[in-house]
N, C-alpha and C positions, 0 to 999 in steps of 0.2 A: 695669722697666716691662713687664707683660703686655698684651700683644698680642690684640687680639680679632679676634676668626676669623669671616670672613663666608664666606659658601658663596655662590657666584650657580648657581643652577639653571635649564639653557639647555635648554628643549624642541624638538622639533621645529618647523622654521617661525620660529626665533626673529629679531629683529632685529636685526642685528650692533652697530648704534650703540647700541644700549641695554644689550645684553650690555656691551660694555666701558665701562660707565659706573663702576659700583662701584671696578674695577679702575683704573680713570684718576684716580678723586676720591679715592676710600680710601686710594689707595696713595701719594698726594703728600701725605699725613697724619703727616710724619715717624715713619713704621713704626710709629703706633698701631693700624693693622689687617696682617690678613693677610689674602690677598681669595683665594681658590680655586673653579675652577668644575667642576661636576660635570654632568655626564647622568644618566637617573633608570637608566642601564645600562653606563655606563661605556663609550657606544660615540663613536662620530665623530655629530656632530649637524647636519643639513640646516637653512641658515638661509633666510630671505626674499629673498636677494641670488644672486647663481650662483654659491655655493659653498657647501661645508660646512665645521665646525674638530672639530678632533681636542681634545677634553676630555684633561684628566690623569686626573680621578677618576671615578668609578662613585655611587650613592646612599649610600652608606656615610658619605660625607664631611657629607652632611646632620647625622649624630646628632654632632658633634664643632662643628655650628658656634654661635658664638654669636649672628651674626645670619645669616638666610638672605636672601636676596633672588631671586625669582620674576620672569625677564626676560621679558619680551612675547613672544607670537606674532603674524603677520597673523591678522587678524578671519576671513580665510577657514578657516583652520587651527582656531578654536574652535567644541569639539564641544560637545553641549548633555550631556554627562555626562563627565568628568573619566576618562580611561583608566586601567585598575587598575595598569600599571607609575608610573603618574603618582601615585595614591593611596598604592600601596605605600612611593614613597619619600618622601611628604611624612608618613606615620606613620612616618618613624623620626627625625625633629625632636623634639627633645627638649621638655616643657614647659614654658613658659614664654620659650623662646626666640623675641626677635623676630625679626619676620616683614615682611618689605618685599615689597611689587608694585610694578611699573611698567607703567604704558597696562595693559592687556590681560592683565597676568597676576593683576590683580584679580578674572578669570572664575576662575581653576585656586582661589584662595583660597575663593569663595563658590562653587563647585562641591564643595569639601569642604565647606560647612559652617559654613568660619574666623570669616565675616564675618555670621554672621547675630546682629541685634539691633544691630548695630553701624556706625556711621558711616564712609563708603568715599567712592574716587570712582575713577574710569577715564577713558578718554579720551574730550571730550564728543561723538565721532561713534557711539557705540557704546555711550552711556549709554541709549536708547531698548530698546536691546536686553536690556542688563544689567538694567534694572527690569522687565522680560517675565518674564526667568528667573530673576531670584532678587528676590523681594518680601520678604522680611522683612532686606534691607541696607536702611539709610537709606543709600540715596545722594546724595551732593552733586557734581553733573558739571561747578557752574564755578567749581571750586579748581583750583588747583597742586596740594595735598596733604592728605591726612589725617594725622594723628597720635591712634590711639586703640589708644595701648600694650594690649599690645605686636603691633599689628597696624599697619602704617602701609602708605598704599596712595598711587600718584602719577598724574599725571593723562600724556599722550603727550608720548614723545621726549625734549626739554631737559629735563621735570620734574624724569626723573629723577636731572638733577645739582643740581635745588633739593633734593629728598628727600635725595641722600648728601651735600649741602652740611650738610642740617638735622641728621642724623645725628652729623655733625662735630659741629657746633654745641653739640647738646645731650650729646654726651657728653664733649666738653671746652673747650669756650666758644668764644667768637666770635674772638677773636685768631687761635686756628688753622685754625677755620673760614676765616677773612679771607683767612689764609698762602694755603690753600691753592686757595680762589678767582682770587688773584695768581695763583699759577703755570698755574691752569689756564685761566688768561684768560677768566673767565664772572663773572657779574655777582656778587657775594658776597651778598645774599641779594635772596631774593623772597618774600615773605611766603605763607603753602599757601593763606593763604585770596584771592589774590589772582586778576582773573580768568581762567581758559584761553584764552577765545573771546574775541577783540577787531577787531568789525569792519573796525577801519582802522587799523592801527595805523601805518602810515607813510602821512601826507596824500599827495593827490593833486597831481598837479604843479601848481604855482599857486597852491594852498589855503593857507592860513595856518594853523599849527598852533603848539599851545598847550604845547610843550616848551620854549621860553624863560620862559613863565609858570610852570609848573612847575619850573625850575633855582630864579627867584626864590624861590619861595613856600618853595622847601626850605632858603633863607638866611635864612627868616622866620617858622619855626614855632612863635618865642616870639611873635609878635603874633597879635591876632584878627581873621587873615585873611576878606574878607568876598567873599560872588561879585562886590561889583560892583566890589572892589579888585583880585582877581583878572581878571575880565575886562574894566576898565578898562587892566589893566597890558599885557593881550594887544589893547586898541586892537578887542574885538572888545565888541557887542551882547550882555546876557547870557544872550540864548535862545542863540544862534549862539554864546559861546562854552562853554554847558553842553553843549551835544550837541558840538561838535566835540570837549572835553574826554571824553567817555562814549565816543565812537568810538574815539579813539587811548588810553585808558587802559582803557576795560571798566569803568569806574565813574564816581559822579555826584563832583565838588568836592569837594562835602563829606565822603563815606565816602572818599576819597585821604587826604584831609587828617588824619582822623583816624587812616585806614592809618597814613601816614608819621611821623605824634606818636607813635602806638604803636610804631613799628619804632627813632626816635630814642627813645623812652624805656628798651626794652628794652636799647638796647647803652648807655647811660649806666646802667642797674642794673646790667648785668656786669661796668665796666670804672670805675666810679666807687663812694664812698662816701658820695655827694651824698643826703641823706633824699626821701622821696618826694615830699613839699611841693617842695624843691626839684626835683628832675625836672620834678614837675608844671607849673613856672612858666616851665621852662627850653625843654619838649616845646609849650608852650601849652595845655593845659590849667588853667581855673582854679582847681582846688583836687584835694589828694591824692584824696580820692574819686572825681572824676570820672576821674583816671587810673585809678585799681582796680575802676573801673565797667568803661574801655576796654578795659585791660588783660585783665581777667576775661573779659569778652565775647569775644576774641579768639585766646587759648590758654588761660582756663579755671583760670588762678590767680593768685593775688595779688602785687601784688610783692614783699611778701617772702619768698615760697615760691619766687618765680624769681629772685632776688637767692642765695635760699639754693643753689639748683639747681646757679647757674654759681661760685659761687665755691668749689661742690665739685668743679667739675669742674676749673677752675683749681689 
């Protein structure tokens, strides 16, 4: 079994919890990576926290990896032009090699260049800034994640163990993606396009919240769940339970709902030989096309181009 070789490239300024993300998720991937981190000069690197770490490698290690991955700095540390030790080592990444950011290291990408014409996101405090300085990224500030091979960029913090969760995912299916979410005790997946910003995500003391109604609804995404079944079951009003619902989730009933038909559809195309019709009937959707409607709509291929995907990677 060949081993793919990630490089994490740690700048000045960088954030320690995010540097060791790749290393923490990759590496409980029963040894299908090998995670190495480099400086763009092979030196010891000053983090955001009150210390600094001593790197093993220098920029060299870039041209040898096969995914790189670009860890954050604090927003204060970002310059409006990309430093020539920084340039230098990110031209020696070989072509074609992907290329991951997380929060903030989506500046060092679209400061080269990587990202222009092309669909991005960063972290949403710093998305005001990022569209100043680089207008020709389409960026998208309330994802989780991008995916636009071979560039994939993540939104702040946690994302970035959604992004090496996805990483799993898509280069050898969800089963050891799942493994390895177990071990490292974090959610096993979040969909990239789901929202960053959530105003309230844990109700106020008192409030009544619509996480009970959501357990239900996800024991019942073959029926044709309606707002006023839904927020009949939550005992709440349906204005009062759509906006309580948009606080604590970052989206309206209805886009969840079909979120969540998509995300159970996708891992019944991985792990089943069920036809689409079936899926369709089993996700709630009523008929194969409207899944390949959602499905499309949401990462951009069919199901059976993504049926074909994972059972190569399997």
């Amino acid at each position: 079994m060949r081993r793919e070789r990630v490089v994490v490239l740690a700048l000045d300024g960088v954030y320690p919890f995010e540097l060791g993300i790749p290393s923490r998720i990759l590496g409980a991937a029963d040894g299908r990576y090998e995670v190495l981190t480099c400086s763009v000069d092979g030196r010891p690197v000053r983090t955001d926290a009150d210390y600094g770490i001593t790197v093993e490698h220098g920029p060299e290690a870039l041209a040898t990896a096969d995914t790189v991955v670009i860890a954050p700095v604090a927003p204060s540390r970002l310059a409006d032009e990309v430093p020539e030790d920084v340039l230098a080592a990110l031209a020696l990444i070989r072509p074609g090699t992907r290329i991951v950011s997380i929060c903030t290291g989506a500046f060092v990408l679209a400061s080269a260049g990587l990202l222009d014409g092309r669909r991005a996101t960063t972290h949403w405090q710093v998305a005001d800034r990022f569209r100043r300085m680089f207008p020709r990224v389409d960026l998208d500030p309330d994802v989780l994640f991008v995916d636009d091979h071979p560039f994939l960029t993540s939104a702040g913090a946690a994302s970035g163990v959604d992004i090496c969760l996805h990483l799993v995912r898509k280069d050898h299916g969800s089963r050891l993606a799942n493994s390895v979410a177990r071990r490292c005790v974090v959610p096993p997946f979040r969909d990239g396009g789901q929202a960053q910003y959530i105003e309230q995500p844990v109700p106020e003391q008192g409030a009544a919240s619509t996480a009970a109604t959501r357990a239900w609804a996800l024991e019942r995404l073959d029926e044709p769940l309606t707002l006023t079944e839904l927020s009949g079951h939550a005992r709440m009003s349906q204005r009062t339970f759509a906006r309580r619902f948009h606080d604590e989730v970052g989206l309206s009933p209805g886009r969840w709902l079909i979120q969540q038909r998509v995300v159970r559809a996708r891992h019944l195309l991985e792990s089943s030989d069920l036809t689409v019709d079936q899926i369709a009937g089993r996700v709630g959707f009523a008929t194969g096309a409207s899944l390949r409607q959602h499905l499309n709509a949401a990462i951009g291929v069919s199901p059976q181009a993504y049926r074909r995907t994972f059972q190569t990677a399997r």
